[in-house]
N, C-alpha and C positions, 0 to 999 in steps of 0.2 A: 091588272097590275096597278098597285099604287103609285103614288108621287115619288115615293123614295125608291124603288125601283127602277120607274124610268130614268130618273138623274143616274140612278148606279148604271143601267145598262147603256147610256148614251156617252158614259166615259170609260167603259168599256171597250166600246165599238169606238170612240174616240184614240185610244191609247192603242189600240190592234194596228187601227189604219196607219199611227203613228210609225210602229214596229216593223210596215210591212215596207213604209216608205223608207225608212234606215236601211232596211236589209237588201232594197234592191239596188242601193249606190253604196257598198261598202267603198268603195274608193276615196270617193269623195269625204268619207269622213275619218278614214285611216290616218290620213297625212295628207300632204301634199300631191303625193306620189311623182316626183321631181327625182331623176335620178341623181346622185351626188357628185362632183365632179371628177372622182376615182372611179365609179360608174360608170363616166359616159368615157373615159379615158379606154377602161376594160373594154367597153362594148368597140372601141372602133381598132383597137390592138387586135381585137379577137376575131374582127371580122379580116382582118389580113393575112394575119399567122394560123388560122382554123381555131380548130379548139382537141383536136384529134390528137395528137402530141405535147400537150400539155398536162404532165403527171399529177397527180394530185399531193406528192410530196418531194422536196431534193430529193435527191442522188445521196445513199450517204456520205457524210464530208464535205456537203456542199452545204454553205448557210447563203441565208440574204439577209440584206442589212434591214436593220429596223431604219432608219433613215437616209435621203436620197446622199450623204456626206458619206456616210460609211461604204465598205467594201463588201463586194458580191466574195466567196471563197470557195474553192474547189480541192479535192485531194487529187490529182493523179493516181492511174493506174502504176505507177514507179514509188507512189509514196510521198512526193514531192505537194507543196502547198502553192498554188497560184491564187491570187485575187484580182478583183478588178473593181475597181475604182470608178461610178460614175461619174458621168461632165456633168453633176450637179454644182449649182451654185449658188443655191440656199438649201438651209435645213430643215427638208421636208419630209415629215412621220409617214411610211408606207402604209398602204391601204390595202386588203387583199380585196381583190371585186373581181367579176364574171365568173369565168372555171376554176380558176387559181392564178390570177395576174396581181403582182403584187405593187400599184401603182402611187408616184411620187409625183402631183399635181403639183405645176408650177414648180420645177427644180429647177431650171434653169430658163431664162428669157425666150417666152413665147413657147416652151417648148415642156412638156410635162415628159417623165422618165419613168421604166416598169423593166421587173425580171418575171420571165417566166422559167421553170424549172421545167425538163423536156423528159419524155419516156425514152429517151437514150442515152438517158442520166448527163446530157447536157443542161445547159443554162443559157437564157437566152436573154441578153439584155435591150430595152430599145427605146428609143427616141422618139413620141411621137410632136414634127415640129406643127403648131396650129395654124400659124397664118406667116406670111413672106417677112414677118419681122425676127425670124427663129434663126437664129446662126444655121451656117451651111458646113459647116464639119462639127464634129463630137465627137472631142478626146477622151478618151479610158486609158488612165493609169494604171498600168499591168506590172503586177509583183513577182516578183518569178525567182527562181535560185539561184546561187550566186553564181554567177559566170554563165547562166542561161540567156539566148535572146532569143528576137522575135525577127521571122523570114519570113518574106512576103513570095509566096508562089506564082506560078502563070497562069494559074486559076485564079487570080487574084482574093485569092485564099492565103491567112497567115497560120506559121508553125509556130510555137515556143520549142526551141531546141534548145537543151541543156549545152553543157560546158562538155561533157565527153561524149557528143554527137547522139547522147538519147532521145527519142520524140515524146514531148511532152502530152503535148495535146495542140491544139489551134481551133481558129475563126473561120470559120465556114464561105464562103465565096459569100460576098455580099450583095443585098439585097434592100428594094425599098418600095414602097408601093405610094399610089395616091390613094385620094379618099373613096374613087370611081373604081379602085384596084387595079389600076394602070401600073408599071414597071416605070420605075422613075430610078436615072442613070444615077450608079451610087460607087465608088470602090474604096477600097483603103489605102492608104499610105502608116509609115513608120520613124517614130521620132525616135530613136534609143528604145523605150522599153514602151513610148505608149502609142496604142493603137488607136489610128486617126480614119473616123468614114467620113468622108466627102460624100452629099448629098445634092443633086445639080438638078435644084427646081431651075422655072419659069415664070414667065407671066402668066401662061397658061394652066400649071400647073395647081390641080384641086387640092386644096388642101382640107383639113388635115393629112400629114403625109408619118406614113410609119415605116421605121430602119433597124435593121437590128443585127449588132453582132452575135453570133452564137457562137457561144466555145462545145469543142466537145475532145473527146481524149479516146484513146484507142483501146480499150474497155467498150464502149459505146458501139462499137464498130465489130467486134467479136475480132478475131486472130485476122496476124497479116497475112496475107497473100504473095509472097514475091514480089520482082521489081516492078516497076510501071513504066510503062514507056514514057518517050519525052521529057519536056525539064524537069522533074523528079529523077527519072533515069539518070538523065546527064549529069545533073549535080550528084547523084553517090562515086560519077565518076571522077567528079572535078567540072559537075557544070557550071554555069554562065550564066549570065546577069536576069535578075530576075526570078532565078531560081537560089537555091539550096546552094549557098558559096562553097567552095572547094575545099576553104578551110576546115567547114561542119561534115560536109558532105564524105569525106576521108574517114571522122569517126562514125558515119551511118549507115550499119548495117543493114542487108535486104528486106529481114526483116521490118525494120523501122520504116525502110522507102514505102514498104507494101501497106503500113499503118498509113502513112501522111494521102498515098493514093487513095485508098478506101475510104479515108472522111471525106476527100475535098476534089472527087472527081464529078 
């Protein structure tokens, strides 16, 4: 082998070893590989809610907003148009990250915001707050038709009833977890038209903590079934506080009682 040879073959064997050293840390040279903060927001939504019931596209009729300011929208199974308004409080461009989580970091103080679209052609909005500086309730402005409102059940589940006692749809009995997947006390209340979760950390409580109202509409749920026992029953008959006022309850038929049991027993 001459001189010019061994210099060509020692950079050879130079530029291989090189080759072999890139290819066995692709990581390291891809990026940083640092998940982004709609990332790490997905990953811990996703470890709460699963990932099993999250569709890969709406419900038709159903949009999400390109930003945390705009409105979630839904059609009804009657036709009718509902939205819902996040408790964001800056304008933050949605990200989709994990299976289909569509997440708005930092939309409101301490507290990052995300919809997911559900295989019961629900929609599921939610709150993850990050640390004890995160407000303890998060209001959603809920659009509804005219002369429709919003009833809070003893399941502590809300309806949207219409003005001539049709069921619209409603909020699934609420729920909220820590970061350890512990059950952290959560319920709703009702201001006129918007729907309010209370979150009731602690000192002890891990955070990040994740909350989520889900809507869903009786479509979702296949045909009613009959009446329901208890305060659903009582209010078609004119029940009591807490339930289905007497006022609504008068225009709601068996059918409709048997929709509102079926989502929210």
């Amino acid at each position: 082998m001459n001189h010019r040879q061994r210099i060509a073959g020692s950079i050879v064997a130079t530029l291989s070893a090189a080759a072999l050293a890139l290819g066995s840390a692709p990581a390291a040279f891809a990026g940083d590989g640092a998940p982004s903060p709609a990332e790490r927001t997905a990953a811990v939504i996703e470890k709460a809610t699963g990932t099993t019931d999250i569709a890969p596209a709406p419900a038709p009729g159903t949009t999400i907003p390109q930003r945390s300011t705009g409105d979630a929208k839904v059609t009804t199974a009657t036709g009718d148009a509902v939205s819902i308004a996040l408790p964001g409080t800056q304008k933050v461009t949605g990200t989709k990250a994990g299976k289909n989580t569509t997440v708005y970091p930092g939309a409101a103080k301490a507290t990052d915001l995300a919809i997911q679209p559900t295989t019961d052609g629900g929609i599921r909005a939610l709150a993850v707050l990050k640390d004890s500086a995160a407000p303890r309730e998060q209001r959603y402005d809920i659009g509804l038709p005219d002369g429709a409102r919003l009833v809070k059940l003893n399941t502590g589940a809300v309806a949207a009833i219409a003005k001539n006692g049709t069921f619209l749809g409603g909020f699934a009995t609420p729920w909220a977890k820590d970061a350890t997947g512990n059950p952290v006390p959560t319920s709703y209340r009702i201001d006129g038209n918007t729907l309010i979760q209370s979150v009731q950390t602690t000192d002890s409580t891990a955070f990040p903590v994740v909350a989520d109202p889900k809507w869903l509409h009786d479509a979702s749920k296949g045909t009613a079934m009959g009446l329901v026992s208890g305060c659903i029953g009582g209010a078609v008959a004119g029940g009591g506080v807490g339930c289905i006022p007497g006022a609504v309850g008068g225009g709601l038929g068996g059918a409709v009682a048997g929709v509102v049991g079926g989502l929210f027993d």
